[in-house]
C-alpha positions in Angstrom: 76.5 127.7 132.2 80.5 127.2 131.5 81.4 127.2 134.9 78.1 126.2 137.1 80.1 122.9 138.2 83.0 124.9 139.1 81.4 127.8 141.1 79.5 125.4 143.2 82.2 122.9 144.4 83.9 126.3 144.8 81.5 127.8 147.3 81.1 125.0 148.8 85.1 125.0 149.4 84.7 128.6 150.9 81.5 127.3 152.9 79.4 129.4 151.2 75.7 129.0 150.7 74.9 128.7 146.7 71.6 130.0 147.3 73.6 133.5 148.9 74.5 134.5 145.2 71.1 135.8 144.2 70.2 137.7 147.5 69.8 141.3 146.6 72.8 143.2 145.3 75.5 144.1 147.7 76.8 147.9 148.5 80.2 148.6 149.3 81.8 151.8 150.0 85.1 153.8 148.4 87.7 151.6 150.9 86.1 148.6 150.3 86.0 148.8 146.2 89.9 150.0 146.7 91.1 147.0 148.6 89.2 144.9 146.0 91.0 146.4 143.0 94.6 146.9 144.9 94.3 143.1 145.6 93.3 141.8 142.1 95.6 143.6 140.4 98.8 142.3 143.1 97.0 138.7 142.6 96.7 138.7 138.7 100.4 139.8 138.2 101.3 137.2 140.1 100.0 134.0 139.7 98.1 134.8 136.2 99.7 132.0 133.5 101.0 134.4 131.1 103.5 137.2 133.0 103.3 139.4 129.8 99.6 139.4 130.0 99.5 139.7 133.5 101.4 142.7 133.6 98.8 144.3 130.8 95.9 143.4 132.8 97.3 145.0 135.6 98.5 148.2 133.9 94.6 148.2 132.1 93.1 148.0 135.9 95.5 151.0 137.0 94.3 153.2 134.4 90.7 152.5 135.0 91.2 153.4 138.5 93.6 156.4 137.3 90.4 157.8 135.0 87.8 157.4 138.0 85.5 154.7 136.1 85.0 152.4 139.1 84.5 155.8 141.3 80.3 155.4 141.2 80.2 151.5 141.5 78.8 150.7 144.9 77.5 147.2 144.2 79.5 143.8 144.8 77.9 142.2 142.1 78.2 145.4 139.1 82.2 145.7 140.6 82.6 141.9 139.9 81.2 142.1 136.8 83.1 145.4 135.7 86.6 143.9 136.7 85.3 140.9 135.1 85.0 142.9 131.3 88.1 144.9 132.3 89.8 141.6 132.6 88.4 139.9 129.5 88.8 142.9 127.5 93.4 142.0 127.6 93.4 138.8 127.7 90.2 136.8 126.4 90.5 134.3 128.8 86.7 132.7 129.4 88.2 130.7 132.7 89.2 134.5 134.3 86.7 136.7 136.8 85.7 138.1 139.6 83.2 136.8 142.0 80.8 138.8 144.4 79.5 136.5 147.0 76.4 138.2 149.7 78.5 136.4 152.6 81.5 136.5 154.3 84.3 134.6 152.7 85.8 133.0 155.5 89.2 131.5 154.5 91.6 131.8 152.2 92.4 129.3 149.2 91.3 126.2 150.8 92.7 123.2 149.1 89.7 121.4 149.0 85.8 121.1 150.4 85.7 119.1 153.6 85.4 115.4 153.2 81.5 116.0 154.2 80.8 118.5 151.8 83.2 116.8 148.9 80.6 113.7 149.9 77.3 115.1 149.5 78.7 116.8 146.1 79.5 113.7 144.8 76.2 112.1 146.1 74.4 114.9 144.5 75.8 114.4 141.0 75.5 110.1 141.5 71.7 111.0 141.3 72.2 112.5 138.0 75.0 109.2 136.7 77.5 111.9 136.9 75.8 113.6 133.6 76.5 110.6 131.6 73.2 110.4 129.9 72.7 108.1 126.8 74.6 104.7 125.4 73.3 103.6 122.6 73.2 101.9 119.2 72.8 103.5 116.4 71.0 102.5 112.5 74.4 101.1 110.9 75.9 99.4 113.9 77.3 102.7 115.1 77.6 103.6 119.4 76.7 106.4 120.9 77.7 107.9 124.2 76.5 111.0 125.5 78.3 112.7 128.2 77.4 116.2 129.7 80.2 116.4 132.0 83.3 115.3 132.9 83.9 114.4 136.6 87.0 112.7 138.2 88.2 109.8 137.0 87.9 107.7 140.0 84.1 108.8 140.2 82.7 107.3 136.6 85.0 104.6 136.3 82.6 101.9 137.0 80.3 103.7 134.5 83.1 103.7 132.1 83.6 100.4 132.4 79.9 100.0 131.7 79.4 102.0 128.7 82.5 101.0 126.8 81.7 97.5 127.4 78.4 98.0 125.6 80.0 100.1 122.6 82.6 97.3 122.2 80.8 95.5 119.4 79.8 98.5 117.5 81.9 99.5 114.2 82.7 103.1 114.9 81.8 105.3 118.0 80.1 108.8 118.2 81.0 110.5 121.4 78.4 113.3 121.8 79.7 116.1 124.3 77.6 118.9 122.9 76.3 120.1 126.1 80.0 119.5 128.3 80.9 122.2 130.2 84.1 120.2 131.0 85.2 119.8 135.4 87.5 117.6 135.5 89.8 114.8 134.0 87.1 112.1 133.6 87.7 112.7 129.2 91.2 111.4 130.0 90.2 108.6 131.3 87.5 107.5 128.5 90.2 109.2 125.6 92.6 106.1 127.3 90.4 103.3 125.9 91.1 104.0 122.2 94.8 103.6 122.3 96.4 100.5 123.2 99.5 101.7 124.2 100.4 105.2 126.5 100.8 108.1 124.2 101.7 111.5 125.4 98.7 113.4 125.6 99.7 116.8 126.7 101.9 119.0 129.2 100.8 121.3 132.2 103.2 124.5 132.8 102.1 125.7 136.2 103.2 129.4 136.6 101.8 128.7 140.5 104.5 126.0 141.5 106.8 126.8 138.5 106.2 123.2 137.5 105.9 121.2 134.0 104.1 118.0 134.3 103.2 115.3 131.4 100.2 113.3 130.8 99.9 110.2 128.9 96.7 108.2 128.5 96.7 105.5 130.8 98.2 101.7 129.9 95.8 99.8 131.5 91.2 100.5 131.8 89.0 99.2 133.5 87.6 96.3 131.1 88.7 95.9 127.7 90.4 98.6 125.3 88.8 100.0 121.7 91.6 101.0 120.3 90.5 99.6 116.8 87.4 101.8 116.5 86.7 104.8 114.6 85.6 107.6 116.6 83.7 110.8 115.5 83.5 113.8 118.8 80.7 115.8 118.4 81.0 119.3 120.0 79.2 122.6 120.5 79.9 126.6 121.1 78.6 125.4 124.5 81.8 122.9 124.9 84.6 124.2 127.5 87.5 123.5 129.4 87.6 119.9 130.0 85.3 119.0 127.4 87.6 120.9 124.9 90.8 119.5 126.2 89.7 115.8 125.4 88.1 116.6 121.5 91.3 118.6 121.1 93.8 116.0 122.1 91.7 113.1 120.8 91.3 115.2 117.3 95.5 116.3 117.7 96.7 112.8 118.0 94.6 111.5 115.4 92.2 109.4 117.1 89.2 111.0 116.4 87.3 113.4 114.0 85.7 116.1 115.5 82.1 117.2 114.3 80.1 120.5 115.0 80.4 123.8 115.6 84.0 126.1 117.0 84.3 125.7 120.6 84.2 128.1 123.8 88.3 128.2 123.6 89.1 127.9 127.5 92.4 125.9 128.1 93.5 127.3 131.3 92.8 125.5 134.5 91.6 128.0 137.5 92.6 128.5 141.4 90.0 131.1 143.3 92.0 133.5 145.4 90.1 135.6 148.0 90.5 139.2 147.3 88.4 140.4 149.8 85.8 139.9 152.6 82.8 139.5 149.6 85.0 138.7 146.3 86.8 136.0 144.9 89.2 136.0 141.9 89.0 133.1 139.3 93.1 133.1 138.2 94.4 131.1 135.4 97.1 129.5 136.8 98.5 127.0 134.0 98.4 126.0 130.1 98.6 123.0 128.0 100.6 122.2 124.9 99.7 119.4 123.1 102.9 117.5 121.9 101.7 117.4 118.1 100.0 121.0 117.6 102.5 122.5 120.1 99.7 124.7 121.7 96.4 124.5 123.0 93.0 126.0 122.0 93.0 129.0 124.5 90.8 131.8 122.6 90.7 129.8 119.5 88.0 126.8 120.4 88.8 123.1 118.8 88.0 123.6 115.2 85.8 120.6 114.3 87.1 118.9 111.1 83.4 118.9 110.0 82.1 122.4 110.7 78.4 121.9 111.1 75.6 123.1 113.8 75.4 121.4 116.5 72.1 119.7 116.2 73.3 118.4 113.0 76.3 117.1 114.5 75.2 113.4 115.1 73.4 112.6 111.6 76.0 113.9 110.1 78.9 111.7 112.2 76.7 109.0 111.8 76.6 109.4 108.2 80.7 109.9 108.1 80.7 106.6 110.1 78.5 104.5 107.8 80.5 105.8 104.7 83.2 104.6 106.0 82.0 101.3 107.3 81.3 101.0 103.4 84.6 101.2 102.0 86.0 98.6 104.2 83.1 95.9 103.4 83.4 94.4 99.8 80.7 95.5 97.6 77.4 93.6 96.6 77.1 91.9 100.2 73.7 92.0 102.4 75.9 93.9 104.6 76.9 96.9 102.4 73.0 96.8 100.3 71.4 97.4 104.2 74.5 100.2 104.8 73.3 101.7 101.8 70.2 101.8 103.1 71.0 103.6 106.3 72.9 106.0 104.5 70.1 107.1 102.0 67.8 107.5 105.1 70.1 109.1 107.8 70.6 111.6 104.4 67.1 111.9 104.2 66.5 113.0 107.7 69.7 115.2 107.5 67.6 116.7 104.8 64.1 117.3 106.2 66.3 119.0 109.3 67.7 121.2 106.9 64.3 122.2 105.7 62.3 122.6 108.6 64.8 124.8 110.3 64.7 127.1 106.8 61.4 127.3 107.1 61.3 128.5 110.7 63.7 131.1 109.8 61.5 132.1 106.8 58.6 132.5 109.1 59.9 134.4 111.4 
């Protein structure tokens, strides 16, 4: 599921049908699973992010050639998925792979899908409002956006716009990107309403073009800023990639806390490189270092400040929220007496969840 997005704008870059990947499995013979190996290991040492771990990968491959244990694999798909493990096995990196595709690949690294194709993408994902699928408000005066993936900025900025404009009068916000598989940089652009001024949100080393570049949130949104609200990320094992970068930065700089369970730890943004007629390579090409932590959550996942599971996650930011909605309202108003209602039934429910799921383990 971490890279679905991905893989299809990907084939469609290569003009390859989606539907092609589940045809039957592919043979090859002895040259053919050669060239494929020769080329991924020349590829990985050179454009991988890390040299040193390049040059381990490479050496692992060579021995698993050296020892004959590619010698009897004659499908596409069990070679892809072979170099794939080999791959994982040094460095760990969730964004790296190897592709089998049951058609031609045709060109080599294009730089982008044709305009027609990069249309109907987009068009297809419009139907769906670009995965942003609930804004809400909660018991407690607490928002609620859900957001199940993040597409490019210029894309969702009208449903930015939108959604933030409707949170604006809540007290706190509870960003729920459980189910994010991450994309592209639409986080940054929603992680740029809650500060009022730029702040340095990370830096990009590209091994690629040899080039370091900074981001910083942006200083102006489309409609208003919320830089004065609290704001709890909720996150899942399922979360990658872009999702992660935007809890990670948003929990780093101190702008939000982050709720659930350890991430999918994938920091590393990914070029395909053809490395034969039927394979593609999935290379790391880059990393991010936050400016506060001084790293990035590659193999690690954002650790939430709140370790919970995930469908927990939002009764229990909601609860965090309330709480401290409490300590800021003097006591013995109507306001904090219906808080404290909220909180004794949002703890209630936290409660029967609790229960019901130990009783279905029980059972079973």
């Amino acid at each position: 599921m971490k890279k679905i997005v991905f893989t299809s704008l990907l084939l469609i870059a290569y003009g390859l049908p989606v539907q092609a990947q589940d045809k039957a499995t592919q043979k090859m013979g002895a040259a053919e699973r050669k060239a494929v190996i020769d080329t991924l290991v020349v590829k990985v040492n050179a454009l991988y992010v890390y040299e040193d771990v390049a040059k381990k990968m490479a050496t692992a491959i060579r021995q698993h050639q050296q020892h004959h244990d590619y010698d009897t694999i004659t499908s596409r798909q069990v070679l892809a998925k072979r170099l794939t493990a080999d791959l994982h096995a040094i460095a760990g990196d969730g964004h790296l792979g190897v592709e089998a595709s049951a058609t031609p690949i045709i060109e080599e690294k294009p730089e982008a899908p044709s305009q027609e194709a990069a249309d109907a993408f987009r068009k297809t994902w419009a139907r769906s409002n670009f995965n942003f699928k609930k804004v809400e408000l909660l018991d407690g005066n607490i928002g609620l956006l859900q957001v199940d993936s993040f597409f490019p900025s210029d894309w969702i900025k009208d449903l930015a716009l939108s959604s933030m404009t409707f949170l604006a009068n809540s007290d706190a916000i509870i960003i729920d990107i459980r189910k994010n598989y991450g994309f592209a940089d639409g986080g940054f652009l929603i992680a740029s309403y809650f500060f009022n001024d730029p702040v340095h949100w990370n830096d990009n080393y590209d091994r690629d073009a040899r080039t370091l570049r900074q981001s910083w949130t942006l200083p102006v949104v489309p409609g208003v800023k919320l830089a004065d609200k609290e704001v709890y990320i909720l996150v899942s094992k399922d979360c990658f990639s872009a999702s992660e970068d935007f809890a990670y930065n948003m929990q780093a700089l101190g702008r939000a806390k982050v709720v659930g369970e350890v991430t999918g730890g994938g920091a590393h943004p990914t070029k395909p490189y053809k490395i034969g007629t039927y394979f593609l390579a999935d290379i790391p090409f880059a990393y991010s270092v936050n400016p506060v932590t001084h790293t990035d959550w590659e193999g690690k996942g954002v650790q939430p400040d709140v370790q919970v599971p995930a469908d927990e996650a939002q009764l229990t930011a909601q609860l965090m929220a309330i709480k401290a909605l409490v300590k800021k309202i003097p006591a013995g108003t109507d306001r904090t007496a219906g808080l404290q209602k909220v909180i004794a039934q949002k703890e209630q429910e936290l409660g029967q969840l609790k229960a019901k799921k130990q009783r279905a383990v029980e059972t079973f």
